[in-house]
MOPAC internal coordinates of N, CA, C and O (Angstrom, degrees):
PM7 1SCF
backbone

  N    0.0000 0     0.00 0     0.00 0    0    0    0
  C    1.4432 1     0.00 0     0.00 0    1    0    0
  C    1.5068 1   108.33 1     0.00 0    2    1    0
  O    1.2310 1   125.26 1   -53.72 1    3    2    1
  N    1.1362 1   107.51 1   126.28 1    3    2    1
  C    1.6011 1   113.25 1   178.35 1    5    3    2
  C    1.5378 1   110.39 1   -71.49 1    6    5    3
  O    1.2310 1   109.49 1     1.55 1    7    6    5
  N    1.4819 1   137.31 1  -178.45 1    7    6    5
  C    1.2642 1   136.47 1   177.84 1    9    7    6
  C    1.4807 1   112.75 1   -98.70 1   10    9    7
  O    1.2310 1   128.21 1   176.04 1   11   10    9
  N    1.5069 1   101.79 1    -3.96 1   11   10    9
  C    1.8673 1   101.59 1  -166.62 1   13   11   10
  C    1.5401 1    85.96 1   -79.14 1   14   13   11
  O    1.2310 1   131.39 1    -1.90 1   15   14   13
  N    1.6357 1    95.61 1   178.10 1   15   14   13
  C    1.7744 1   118.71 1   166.41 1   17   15   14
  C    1.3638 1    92.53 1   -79.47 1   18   17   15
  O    1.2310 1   131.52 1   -28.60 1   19   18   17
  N    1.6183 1    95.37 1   151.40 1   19   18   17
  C    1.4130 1   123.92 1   169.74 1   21   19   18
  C    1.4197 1   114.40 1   -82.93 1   22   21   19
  O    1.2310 1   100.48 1   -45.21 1   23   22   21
  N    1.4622 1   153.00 1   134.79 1   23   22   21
  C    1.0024 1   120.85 1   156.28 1   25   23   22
  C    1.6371 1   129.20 1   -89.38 1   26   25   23
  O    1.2310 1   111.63 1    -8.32 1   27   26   25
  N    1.1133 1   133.38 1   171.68 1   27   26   25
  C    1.3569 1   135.68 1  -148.44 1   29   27   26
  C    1.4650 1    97.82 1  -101.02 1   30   29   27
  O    1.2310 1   101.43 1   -34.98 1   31   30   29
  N    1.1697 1   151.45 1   145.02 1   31   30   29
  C    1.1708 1   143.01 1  -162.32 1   33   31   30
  C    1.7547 1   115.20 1  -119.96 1   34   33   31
  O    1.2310 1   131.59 1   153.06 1   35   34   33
  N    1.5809 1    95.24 1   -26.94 1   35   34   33
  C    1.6992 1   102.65 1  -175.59 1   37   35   34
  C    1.5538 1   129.94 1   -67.21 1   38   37   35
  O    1.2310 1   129.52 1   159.76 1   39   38   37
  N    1.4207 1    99.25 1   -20.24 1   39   38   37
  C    1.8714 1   110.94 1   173.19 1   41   39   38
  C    1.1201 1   118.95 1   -42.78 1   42   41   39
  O    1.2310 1   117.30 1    -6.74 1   43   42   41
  N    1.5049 1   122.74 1   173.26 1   43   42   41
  C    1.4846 1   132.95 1   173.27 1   45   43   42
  C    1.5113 1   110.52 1   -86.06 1   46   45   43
  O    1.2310 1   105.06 1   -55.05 1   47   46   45
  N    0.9675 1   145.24 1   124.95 1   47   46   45
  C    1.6172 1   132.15 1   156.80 1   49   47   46
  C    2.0225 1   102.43 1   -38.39 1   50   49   47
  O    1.2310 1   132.02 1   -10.02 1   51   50   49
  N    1.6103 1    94.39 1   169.98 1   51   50   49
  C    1.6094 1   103.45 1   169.67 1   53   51   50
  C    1.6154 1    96.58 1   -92.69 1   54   53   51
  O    1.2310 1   129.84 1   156.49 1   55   54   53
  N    0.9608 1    98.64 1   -23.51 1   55   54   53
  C    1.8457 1    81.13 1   175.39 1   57   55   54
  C    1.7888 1   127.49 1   -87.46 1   58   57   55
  O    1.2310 1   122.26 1   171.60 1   59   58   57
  N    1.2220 1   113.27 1    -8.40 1   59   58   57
  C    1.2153 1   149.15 1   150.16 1   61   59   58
  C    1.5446 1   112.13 1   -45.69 1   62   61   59
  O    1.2310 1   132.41 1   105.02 1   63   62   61
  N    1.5706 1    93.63 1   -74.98 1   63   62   61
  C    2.4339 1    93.27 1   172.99 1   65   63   62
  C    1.3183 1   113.30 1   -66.95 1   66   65   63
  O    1.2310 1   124.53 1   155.32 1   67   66   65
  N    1.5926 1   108.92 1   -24.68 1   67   66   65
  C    1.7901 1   116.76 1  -177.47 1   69   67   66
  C    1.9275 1   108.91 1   -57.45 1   70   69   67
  O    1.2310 1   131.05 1   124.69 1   71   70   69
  N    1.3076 1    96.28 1   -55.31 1   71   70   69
  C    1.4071 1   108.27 1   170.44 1   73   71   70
  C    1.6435 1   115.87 1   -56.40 1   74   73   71
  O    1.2310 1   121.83 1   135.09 1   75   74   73
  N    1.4322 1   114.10 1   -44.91 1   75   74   73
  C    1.6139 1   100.72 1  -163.92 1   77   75   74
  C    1.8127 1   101.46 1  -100.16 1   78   77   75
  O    1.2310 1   121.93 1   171.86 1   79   78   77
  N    1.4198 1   113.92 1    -8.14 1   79   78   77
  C    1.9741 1   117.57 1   151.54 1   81   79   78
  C    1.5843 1   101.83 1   -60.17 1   82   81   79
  O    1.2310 1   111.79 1   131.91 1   83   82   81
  N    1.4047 1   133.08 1   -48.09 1   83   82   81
  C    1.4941 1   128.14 1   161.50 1   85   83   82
  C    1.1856 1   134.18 1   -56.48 1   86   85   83
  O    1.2310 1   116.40 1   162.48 1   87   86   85
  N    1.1946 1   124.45 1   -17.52 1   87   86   85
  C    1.4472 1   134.28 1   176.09 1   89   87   86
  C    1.6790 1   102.81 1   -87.46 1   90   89   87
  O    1.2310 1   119.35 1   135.53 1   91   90   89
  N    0.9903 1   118.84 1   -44.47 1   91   90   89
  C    1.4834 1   134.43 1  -171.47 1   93   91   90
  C    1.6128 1    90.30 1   -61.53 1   94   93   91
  O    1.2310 1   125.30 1    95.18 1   95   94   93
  N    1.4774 1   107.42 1   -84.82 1   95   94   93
  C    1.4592 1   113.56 1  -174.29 1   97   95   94
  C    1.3971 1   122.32 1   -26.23 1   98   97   95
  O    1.2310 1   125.19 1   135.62 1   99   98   97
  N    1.1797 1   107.64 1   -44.38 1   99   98   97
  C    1.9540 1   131.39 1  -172.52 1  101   99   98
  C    1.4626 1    86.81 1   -68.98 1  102  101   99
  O    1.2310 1   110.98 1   116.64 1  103  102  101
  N    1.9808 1   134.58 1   -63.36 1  103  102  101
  C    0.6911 1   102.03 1  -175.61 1  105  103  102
  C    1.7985 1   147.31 1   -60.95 1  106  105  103
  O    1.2310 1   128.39 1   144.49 1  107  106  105
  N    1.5932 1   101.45 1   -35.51 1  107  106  105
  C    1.1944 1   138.37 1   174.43 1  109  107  106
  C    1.8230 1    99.19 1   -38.06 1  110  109  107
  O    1.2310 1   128.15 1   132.00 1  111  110  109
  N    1.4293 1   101.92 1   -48.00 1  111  110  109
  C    1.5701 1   106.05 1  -164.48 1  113  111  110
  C    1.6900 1   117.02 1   -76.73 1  114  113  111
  O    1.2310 1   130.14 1   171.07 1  115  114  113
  N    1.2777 1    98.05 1    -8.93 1  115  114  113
  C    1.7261 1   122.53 1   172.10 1  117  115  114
  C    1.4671 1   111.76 1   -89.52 1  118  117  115
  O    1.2310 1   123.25 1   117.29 1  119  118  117
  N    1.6035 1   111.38 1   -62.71 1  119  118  117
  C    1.6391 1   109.22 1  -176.66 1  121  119  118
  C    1.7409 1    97.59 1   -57.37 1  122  121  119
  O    1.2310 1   104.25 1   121.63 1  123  122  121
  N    1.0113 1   146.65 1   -58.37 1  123  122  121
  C    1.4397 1   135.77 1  -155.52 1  125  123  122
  C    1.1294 1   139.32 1   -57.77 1  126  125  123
  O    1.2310 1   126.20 1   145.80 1  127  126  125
  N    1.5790 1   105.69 1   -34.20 1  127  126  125
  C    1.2947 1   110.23 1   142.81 1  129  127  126
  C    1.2378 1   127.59 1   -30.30 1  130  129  127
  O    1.2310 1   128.95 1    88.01 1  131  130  129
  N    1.0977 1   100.36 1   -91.99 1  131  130  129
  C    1.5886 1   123.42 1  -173.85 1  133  131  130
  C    1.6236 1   102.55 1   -36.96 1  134  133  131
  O    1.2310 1   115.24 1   115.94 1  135  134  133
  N    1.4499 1   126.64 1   -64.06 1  135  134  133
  C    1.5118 1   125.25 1  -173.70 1  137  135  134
  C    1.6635 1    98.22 1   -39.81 1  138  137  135
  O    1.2310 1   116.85 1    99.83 1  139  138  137
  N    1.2709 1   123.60 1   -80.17 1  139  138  137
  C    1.3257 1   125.64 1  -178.11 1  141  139  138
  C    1.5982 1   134.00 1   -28.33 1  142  141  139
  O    1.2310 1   129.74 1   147.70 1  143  142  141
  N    1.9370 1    98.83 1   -32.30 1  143  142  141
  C    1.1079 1   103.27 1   166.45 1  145  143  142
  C    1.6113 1   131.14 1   -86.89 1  146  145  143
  O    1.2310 1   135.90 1   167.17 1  147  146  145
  N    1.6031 1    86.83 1   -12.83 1  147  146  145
  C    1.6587 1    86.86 1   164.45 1  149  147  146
  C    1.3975 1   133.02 1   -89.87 1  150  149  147
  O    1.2310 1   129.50 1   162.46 1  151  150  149
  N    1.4413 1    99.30 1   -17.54 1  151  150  149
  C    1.3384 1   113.16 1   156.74 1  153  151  150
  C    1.6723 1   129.95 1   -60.95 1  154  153  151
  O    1.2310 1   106.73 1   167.59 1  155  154  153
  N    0.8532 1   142.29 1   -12.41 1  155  154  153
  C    1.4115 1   140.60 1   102.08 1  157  155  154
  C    1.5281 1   135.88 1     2.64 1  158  157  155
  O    1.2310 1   137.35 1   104.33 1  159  158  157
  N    1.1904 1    83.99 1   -75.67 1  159  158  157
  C    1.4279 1   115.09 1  -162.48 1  161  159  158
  C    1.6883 1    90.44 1   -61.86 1  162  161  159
  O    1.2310 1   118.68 1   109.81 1  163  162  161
  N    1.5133 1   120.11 1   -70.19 1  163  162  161
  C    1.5199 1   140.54 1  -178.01 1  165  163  162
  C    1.5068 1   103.70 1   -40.52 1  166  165  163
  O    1.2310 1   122.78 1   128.53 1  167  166  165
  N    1.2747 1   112.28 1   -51.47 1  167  166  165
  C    1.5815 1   115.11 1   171.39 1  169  167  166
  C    1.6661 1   114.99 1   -58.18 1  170  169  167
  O    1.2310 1   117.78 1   126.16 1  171  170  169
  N    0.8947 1   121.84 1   -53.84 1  171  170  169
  C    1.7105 1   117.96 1   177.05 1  173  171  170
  C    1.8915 1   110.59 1   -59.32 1  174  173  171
  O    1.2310 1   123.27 1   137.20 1  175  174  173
  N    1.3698 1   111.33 1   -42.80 1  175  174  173
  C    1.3165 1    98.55 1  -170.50 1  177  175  174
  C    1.3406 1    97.35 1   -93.66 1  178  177  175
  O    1.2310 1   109.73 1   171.68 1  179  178  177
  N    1.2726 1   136.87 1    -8.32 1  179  178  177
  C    1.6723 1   134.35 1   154.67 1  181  179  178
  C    2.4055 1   105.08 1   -55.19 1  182  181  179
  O    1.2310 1   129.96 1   126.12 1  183  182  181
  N    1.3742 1    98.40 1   -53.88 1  183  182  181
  C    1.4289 1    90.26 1   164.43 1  185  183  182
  C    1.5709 1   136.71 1   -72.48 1  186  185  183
  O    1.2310 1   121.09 1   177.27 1  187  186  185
  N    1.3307 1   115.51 1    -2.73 1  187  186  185
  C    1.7567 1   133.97 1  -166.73 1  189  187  186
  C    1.8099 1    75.52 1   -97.57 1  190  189  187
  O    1.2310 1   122.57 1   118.57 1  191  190  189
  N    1.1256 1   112.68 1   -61.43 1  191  190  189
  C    1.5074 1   115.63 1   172.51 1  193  191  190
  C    1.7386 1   130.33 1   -33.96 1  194  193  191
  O    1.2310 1   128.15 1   118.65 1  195  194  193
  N    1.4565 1   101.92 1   -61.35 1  195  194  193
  C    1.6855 1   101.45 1   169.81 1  197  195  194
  C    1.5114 1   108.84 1   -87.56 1  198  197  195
  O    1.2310 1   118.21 1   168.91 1  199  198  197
  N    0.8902 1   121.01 1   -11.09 1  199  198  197
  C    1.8553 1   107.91 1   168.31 1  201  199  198
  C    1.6754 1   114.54 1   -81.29 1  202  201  199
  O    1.2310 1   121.28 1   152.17 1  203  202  201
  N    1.2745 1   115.15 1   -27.83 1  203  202  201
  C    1.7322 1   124.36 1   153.96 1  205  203  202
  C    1.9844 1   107.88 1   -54.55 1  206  205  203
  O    1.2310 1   128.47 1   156.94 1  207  206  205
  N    1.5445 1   101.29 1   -23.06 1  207  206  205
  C    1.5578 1    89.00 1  -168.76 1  209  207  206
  C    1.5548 1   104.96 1   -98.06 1  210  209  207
  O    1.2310 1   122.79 1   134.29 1  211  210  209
  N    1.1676 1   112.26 1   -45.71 1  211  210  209
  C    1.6434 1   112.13 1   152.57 1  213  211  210
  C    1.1281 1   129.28 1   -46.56 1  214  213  211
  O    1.2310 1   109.17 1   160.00 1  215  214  213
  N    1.0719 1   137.90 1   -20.00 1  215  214  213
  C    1.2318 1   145.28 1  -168.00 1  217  215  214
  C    1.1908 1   100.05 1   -88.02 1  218  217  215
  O    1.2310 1   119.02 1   130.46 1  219  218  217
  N    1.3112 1   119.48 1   -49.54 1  219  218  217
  C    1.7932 1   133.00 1  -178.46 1  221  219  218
  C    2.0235 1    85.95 1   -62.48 1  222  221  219
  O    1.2310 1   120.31 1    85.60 1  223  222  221
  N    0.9073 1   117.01 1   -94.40 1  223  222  221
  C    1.2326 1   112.68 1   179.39 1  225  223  222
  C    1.7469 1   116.24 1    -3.29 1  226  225  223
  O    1.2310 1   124.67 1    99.16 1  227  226  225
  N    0.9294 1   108.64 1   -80.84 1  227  226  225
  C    1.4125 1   122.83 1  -174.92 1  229  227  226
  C    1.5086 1   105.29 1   -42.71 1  230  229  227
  O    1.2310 1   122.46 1   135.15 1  231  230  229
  N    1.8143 1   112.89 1   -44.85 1  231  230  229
  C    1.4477 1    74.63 1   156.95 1  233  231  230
  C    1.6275 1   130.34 1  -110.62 1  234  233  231
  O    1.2310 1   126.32 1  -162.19 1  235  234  233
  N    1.2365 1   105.46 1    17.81 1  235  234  233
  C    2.0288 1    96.72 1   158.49 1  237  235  234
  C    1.8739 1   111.69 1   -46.06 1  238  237  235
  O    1.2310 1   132.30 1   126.52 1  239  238  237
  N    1.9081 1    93.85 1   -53.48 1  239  238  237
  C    1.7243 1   110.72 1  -174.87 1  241  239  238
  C    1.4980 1   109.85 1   -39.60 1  242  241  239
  O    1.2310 1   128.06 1   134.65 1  243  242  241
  N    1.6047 1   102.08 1   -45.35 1  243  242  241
  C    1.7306 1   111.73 1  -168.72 1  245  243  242
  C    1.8594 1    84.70 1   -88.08 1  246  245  243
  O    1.2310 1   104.81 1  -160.62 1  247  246  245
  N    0.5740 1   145.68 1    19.38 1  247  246  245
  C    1.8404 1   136.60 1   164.02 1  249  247  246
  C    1.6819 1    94.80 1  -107.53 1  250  249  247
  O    1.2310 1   111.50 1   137.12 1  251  250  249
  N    1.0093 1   133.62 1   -42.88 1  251  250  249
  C    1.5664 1   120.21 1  -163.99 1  253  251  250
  C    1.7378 1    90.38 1   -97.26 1  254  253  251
  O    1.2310 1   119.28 1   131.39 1  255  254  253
  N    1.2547 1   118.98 1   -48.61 1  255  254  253
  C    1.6391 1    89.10 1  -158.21 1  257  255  254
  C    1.4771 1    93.50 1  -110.97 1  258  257  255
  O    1.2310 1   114.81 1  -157.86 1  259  258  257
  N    1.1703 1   127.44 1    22.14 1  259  258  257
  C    1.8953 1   118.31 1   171.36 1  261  259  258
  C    1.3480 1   114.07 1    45.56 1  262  261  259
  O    1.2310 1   117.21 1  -125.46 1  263  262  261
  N    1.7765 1   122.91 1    54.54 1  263  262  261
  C    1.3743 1   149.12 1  -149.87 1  265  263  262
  C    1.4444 1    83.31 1  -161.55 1  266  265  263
  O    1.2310 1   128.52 1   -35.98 1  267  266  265
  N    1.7511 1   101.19 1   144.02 1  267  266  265
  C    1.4437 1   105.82 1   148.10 1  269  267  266
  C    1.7533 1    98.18 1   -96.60 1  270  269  267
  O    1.2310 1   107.39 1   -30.55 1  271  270  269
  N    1.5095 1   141.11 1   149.45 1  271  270  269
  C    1.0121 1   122.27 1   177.86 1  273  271  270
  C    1.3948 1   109.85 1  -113.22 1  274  273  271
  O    1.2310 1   126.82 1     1.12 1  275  274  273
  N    1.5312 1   104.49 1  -178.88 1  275  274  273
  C    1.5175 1   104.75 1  -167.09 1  277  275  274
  C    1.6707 1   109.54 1  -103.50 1  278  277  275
  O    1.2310 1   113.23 1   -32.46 1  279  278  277
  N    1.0312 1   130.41 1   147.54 1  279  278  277
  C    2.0027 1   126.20 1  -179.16 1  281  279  278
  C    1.4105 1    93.42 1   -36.93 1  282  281  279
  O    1.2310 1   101.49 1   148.03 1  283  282  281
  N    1.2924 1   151.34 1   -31.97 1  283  282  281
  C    1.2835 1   142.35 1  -163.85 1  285  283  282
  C    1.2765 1   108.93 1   -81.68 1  286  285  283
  O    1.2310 1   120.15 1   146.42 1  287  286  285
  N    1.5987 1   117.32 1   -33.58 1  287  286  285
  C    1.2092 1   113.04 1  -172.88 1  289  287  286
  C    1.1306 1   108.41 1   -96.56 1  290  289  287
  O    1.2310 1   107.56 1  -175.27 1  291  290  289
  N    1.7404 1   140.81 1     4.73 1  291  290  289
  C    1.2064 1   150.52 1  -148.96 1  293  291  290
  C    1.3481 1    73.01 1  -114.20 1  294  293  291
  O    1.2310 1   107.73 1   113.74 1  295  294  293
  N    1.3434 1   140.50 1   -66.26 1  295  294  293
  C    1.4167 1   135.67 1  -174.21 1  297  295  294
  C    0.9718 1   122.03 1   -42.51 1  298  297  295
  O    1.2310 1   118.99 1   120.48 1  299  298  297
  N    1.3336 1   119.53 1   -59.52 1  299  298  297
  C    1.7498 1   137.55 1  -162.62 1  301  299  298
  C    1.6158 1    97.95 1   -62.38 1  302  301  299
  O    1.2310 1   119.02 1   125.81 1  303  302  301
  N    1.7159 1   119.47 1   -54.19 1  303  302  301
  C    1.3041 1   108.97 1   175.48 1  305  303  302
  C    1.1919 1   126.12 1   -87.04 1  306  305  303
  O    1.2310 1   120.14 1  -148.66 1  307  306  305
  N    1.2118 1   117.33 1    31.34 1  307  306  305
  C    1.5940 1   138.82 1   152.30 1  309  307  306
  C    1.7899 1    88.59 1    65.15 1  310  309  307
  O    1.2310 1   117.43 1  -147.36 1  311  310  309
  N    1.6273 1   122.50 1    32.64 1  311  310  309
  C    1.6223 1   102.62 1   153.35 1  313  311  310
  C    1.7206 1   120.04 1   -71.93 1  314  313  311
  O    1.2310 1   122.73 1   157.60 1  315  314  313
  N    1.6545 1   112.37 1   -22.40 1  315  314  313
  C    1.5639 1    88.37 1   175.84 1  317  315  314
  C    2.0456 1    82.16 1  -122.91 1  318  317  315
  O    1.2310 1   123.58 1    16.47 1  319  318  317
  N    1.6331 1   110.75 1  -163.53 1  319  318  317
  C    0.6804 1   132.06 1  -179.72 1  321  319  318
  C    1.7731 1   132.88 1  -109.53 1  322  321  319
  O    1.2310 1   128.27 1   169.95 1  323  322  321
  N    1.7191 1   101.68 1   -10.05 1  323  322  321
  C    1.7307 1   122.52 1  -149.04 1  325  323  322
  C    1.2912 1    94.47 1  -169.06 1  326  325  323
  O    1.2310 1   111.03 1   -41.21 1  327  326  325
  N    1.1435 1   134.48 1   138.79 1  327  326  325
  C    1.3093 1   153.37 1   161.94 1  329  327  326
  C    2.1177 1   126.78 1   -88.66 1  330  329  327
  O    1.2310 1   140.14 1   161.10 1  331  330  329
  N    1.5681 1    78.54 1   -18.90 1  331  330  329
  C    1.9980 1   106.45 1   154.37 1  333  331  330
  C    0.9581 1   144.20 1   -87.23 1  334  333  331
  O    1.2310 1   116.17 1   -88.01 1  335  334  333
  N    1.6395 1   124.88 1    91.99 1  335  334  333
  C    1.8139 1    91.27 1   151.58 1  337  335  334
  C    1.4901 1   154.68 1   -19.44 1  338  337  335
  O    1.2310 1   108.80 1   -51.48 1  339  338  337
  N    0.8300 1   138.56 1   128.52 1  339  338  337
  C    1.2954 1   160.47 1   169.45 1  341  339  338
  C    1.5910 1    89.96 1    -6.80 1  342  341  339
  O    1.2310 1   119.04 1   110.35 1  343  342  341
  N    1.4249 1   119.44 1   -69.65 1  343  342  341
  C    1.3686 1   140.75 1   175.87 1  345  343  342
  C    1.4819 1   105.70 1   -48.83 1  346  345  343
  O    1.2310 1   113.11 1   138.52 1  347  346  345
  N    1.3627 1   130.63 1   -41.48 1  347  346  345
  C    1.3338 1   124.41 1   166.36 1  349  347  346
  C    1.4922 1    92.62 1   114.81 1  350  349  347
  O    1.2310 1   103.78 1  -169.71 1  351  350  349
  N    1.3731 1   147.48 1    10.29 1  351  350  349
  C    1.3207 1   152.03 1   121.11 1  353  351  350
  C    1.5446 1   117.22 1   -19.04 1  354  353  351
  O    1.2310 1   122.96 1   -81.79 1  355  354  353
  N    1.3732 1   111.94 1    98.21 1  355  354  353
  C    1.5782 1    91.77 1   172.87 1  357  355  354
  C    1.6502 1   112.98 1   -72.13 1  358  357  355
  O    1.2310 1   120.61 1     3.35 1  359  358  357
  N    1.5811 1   116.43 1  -176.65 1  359  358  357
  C    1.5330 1   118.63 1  -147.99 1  361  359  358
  C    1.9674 1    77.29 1  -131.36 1  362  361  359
  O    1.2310 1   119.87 1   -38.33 1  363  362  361
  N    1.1088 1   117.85 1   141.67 1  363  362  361
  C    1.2404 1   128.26 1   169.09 1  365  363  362
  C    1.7095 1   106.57 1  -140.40 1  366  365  363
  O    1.2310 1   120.55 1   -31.03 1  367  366  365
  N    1.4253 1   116.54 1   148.97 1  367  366  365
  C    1.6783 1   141.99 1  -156.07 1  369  367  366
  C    1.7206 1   110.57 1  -111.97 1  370  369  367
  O    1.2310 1   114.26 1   -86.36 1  371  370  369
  N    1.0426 1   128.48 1    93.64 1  371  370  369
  C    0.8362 1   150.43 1  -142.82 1  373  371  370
  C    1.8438 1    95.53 1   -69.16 1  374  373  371
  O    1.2310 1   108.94 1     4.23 1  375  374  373
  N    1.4644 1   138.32 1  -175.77 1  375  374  373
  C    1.1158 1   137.14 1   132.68 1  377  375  374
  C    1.1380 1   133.15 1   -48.76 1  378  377  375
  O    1.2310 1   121.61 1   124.03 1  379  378  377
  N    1.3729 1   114.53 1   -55.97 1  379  378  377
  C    1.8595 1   118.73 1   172.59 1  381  379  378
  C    2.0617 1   100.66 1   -79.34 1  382  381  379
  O    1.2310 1   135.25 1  -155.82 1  383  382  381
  N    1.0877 1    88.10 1    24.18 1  383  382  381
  C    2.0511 1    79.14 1  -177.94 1  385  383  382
  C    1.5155 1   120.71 1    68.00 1  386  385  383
  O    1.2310 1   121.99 1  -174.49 1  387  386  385
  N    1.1379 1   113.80 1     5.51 1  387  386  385
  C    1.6529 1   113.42 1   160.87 1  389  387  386
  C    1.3795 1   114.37 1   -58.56 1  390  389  387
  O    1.2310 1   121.30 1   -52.59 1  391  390  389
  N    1.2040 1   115.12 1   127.41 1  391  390  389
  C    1.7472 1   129.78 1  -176.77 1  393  391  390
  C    1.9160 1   103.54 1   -94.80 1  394  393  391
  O    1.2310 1   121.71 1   -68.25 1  395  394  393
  N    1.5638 1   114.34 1   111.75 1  395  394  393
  C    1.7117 1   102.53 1   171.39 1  397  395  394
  C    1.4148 1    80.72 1  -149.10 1  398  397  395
  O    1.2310 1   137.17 1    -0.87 1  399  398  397
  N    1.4827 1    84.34 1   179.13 1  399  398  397
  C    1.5428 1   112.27 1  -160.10 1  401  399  398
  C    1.8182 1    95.45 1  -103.79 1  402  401  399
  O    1.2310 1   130.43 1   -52.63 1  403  402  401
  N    1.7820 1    97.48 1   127.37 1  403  402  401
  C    1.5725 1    95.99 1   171.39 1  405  403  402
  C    1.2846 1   136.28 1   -24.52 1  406  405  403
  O    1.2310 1   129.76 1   -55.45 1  407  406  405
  N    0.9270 1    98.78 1   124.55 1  407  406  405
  C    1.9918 1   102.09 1   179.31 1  409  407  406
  C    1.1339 1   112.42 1    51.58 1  410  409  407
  O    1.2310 1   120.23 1  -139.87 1  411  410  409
  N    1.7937 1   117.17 1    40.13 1  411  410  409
  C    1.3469 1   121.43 1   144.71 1  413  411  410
  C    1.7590 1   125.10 1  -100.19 1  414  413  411
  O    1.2310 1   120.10 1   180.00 1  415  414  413

């Protein structure tokens, strides 16, 4: 046995993490897109979703008090909970009781 240090043999090289910090990144730069664009997407049919649930509401409201009612009064008697979509669109009640989303 000589007196020098041994060196250890099992480590990664730096060009080794250089390569797999690039693989990561490359991937990273692919998934993100896409997440963001489905996020979109998840938000609209999350709101196609609570305007189907208001809508049911609106007419329980018109079954008990023979009213179409207004989002204020859908609130006050605690049939929904939010006056927003998911998306942050508020939801407005039409005259004939059609449920859509502002300035749609």
């Amino acid at each position: 046995m000589r007196g020098g240090v041994t060196m250890n043999q099992k480590g990664f090289t730096l060009i080794e993490m250089l390569i797999v910090m690039m693989v990561i990144s490359v991937l990273l730069l692919i998934a993100i897109p896409n997440i963001t664009k489905h996020n979109s997407m998840i938000n609209s049919k999350g709101c196609e979703a609570f305007l189907n649930t208001v809508q049911a509401q609106v007419k329980a409201y018109e079954m008990e008090h023979n009213k179409i009612p207004t989002v204020q009064e859908l609130l006050a008697g605690r049939y929904i909970k939010s006056d927003k979509c998911p998306n942050g669109h508020a939801i407005q009640i039409s005259t004939n009781g059609d449920v859509s989303e502002s300035g749609s």
